[in-house]
C-alpha positions as CSV (number, residue, x, y, z in Angstrom):
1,X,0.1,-23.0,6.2
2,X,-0.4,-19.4,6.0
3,X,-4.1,-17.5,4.7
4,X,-4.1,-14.4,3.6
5,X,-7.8,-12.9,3.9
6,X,-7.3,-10.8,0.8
7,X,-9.9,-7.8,-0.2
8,X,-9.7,-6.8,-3.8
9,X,-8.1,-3.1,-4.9
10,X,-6.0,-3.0,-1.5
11,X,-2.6,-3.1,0.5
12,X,-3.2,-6.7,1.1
13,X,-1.5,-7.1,-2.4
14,X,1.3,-6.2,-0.8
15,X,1.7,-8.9,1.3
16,X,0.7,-11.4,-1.6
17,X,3.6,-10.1,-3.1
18,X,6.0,-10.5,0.1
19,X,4.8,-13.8,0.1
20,X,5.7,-14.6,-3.2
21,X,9.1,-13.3,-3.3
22,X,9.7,-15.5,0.0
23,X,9.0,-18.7,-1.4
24,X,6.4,-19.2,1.2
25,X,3.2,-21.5,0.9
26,X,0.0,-20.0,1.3
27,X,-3.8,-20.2,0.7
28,X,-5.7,-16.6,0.0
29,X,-9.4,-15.9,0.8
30,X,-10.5,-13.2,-1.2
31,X,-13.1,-11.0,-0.4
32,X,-15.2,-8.6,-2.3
33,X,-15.4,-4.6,-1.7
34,X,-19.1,-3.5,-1.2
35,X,-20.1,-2.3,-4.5
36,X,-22.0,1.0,-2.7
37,X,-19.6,2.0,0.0
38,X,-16.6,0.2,-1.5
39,X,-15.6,-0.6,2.5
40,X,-14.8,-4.1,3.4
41,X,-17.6,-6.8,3.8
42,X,-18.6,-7.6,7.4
43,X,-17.5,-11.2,6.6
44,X,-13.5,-9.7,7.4
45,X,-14.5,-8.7,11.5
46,X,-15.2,-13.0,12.1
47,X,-11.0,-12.8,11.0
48,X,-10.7,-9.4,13.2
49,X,-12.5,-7.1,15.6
50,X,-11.4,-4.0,13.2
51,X,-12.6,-5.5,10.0
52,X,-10.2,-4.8,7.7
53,X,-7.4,-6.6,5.6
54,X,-4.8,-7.2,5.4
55,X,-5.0,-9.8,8.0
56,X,-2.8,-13.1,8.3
57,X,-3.2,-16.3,10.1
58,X,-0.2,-18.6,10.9
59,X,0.5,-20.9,13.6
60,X,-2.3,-20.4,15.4
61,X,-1.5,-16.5,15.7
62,X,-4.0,-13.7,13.9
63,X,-1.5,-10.6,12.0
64,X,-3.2,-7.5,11.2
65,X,-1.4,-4.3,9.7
66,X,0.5,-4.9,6.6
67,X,3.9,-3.5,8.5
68,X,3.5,-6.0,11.6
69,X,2.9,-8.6,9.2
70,X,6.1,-7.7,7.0
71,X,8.3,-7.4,10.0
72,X,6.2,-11.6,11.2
73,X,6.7,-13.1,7.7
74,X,10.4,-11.0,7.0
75,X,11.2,-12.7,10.8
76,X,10.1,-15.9,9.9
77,X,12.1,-16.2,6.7
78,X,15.5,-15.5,8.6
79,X,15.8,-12.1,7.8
80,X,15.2,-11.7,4.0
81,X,14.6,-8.8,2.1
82,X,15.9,-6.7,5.1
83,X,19.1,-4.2,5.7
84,X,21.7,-5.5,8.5
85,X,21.1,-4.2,11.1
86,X,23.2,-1.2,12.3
87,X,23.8,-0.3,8.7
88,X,22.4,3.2,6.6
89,X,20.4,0.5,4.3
90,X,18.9,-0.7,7.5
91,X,18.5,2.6,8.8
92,X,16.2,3.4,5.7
93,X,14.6,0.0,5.8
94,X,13.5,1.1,9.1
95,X,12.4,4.7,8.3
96,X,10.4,3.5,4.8
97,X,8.7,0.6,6.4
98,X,6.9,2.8,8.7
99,X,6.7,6.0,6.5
100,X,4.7,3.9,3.9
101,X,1.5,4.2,5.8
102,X,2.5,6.7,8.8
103,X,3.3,9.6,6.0
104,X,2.5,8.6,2.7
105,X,-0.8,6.9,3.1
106,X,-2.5,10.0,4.9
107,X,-2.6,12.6,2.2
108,X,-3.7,9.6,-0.8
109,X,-6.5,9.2,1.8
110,X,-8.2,12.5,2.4
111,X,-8.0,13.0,-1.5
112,X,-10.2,9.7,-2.1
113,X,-12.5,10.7,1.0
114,X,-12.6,14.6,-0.3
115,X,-13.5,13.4,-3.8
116,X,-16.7,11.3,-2.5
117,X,-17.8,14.0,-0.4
118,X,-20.2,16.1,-2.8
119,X,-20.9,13.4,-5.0
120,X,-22.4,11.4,-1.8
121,X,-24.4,14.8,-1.0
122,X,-28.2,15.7,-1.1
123,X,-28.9,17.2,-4.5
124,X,-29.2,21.1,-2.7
125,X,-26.2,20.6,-0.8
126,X,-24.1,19.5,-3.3
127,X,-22.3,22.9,-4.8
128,X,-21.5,23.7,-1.1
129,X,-19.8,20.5,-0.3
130,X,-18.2,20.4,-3.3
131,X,-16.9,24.0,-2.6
132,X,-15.3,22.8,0.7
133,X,-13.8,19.9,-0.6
134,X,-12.1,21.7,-3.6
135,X,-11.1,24.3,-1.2
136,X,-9.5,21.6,1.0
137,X,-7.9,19.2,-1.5
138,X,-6.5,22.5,-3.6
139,X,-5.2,24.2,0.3
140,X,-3.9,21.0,1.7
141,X,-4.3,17.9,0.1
142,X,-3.0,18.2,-3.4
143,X,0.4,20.7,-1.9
144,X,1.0,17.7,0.6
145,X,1.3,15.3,-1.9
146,X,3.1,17.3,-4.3
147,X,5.4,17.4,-1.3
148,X,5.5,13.6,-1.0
149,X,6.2,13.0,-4.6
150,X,9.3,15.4,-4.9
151,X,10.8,13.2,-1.9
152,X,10.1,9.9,-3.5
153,X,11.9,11.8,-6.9
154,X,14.9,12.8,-4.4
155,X,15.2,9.6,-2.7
156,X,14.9,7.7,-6.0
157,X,18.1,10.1,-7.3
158,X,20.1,8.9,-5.0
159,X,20.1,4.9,-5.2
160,X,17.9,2.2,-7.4
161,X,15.8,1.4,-4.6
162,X,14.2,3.3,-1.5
163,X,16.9,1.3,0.9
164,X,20.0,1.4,-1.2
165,X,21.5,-0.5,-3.9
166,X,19.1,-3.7,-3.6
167,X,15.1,-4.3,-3.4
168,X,14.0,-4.8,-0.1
169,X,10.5,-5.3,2.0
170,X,10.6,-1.9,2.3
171,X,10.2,-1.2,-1.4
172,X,7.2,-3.4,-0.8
173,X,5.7,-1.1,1.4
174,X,6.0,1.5,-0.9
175,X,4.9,0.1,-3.8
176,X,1.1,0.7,-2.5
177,X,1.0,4.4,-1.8
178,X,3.2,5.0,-5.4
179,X,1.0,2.8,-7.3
180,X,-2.5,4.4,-6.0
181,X,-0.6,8.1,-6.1
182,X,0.3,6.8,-9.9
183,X,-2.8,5.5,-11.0
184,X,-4.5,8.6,-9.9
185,X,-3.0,10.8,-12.3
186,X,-1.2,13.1,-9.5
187,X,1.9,13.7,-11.5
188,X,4.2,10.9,-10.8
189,X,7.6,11.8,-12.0
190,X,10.3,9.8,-14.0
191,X,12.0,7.9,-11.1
192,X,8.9,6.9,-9.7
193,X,7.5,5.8,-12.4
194,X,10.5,4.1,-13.4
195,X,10.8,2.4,-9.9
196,X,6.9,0.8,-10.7
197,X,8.0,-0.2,-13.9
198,X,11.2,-2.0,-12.5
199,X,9.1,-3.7,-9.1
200,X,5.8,-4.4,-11.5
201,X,8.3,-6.6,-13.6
202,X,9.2,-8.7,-11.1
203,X,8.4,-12.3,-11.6
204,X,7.0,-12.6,-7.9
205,X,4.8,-9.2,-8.6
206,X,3.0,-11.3,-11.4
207,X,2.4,-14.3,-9.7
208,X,1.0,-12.3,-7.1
209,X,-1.4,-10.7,-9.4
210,X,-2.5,-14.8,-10.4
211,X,-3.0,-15.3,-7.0
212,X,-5.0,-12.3,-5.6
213,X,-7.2,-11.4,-8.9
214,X,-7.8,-8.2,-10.5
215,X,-5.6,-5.5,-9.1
216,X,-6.7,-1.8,-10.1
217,X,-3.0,-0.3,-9.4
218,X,-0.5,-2.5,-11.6
């Protein structure tokens, strides 16, 4: 049996999903976001040293990092949802699988981090911070994601899903950064938002959401 230690509002929903559209068995352990800091409860660092989710356990073995535990579960099912290999599609699968949270994830970030800043400030030091923080997320933030979003359009353009003609794990990965870019009103255009329509109507996507709870990004 496989449990998923599942925090609420995170890119352990991704791996629900995954889960789902396998076929595989599994028993979830959900955990609650601490409603002051909105980090992960200390209850998550007993699973792993880092704390943080998701995390996996199967046969014995603890998987952290929602790639590593794509590329365990994707493995363990013989290779489904993934590219041959040696092909463009697989090429992509590659490239996107890491991308997700090496690229995408970065910028979606240091917006939410940037945002808290002057609102988490003394009262006298508030204007100040906030100053900075606009100046940063108006500089860097907020052109680096208008970056990301006209390659997710581009990409989108050119085939159905972010691998080729056919979903993939990759578009799994994918889905969290688009979702929380989506849901925070950044300007999502027409093929991205038509590429969350299409994945959020996927029967595996809703039994996912039964599974893990309330989910802010569907």
């Amino acid at each position: 049996m496989i449990t998923v230690h599942h925090l609420e509002n995170s890119r352990s929903q991704r791996v629900l999903w995954l889960l789902e559209e396998l076929g595989f068995a599994y028993t979830v352990k959900r955990y609650e976001r601490d409603p002051a800091t909105m980090l992960a409860p200390r209850e998550l660092r007993a699973v792993h040293p880092l704390g943080k989710s998701p995390v996996i356990e199967a046969d014995g073995q603890v998987v952290a990092e929602t790639g590593a535990i794509v590329e365990f579960l994707t493995t363990r099912a013989g290779g489904a949802l993934v590219p041959p290999a040696g092909s463009a599609e697989g090429a992509r699968y590659t490239y996107f699988l890491h991308y997700a949270e090496g690229s995408a994830m970065p910028p979606l970030l240091l917006k939410l981090v940037f945002s808290r800043l002057a609102p988490g400030s003394p009262a006298l030091l508030r204007p100040l911070v906030r100053a900075i923080a606009n100046k940063v997320t108006g500089g860097f933030v907020d052109p680096e994601l208008r970056r990301h979003a006209a390659y997710w359009e581009a990409e989108l353009a050119e085939r159905p899903f972010f691998c080729g003609e056919d979903f993939t794990a990759a578009d799994i990965m994918m889905s969290f950064p688009l979702e929380a870019f989506f849901a925070r009103g950044t300007g999502a255009g027409p093929r991205v938002t038509d590429w969350l329509a299409r994945i959020h109507a996927r029967p595996a996507y809703g039994r996912a959401l039964e599974r893990g709870g309330a989910y802010a990004y569907a």
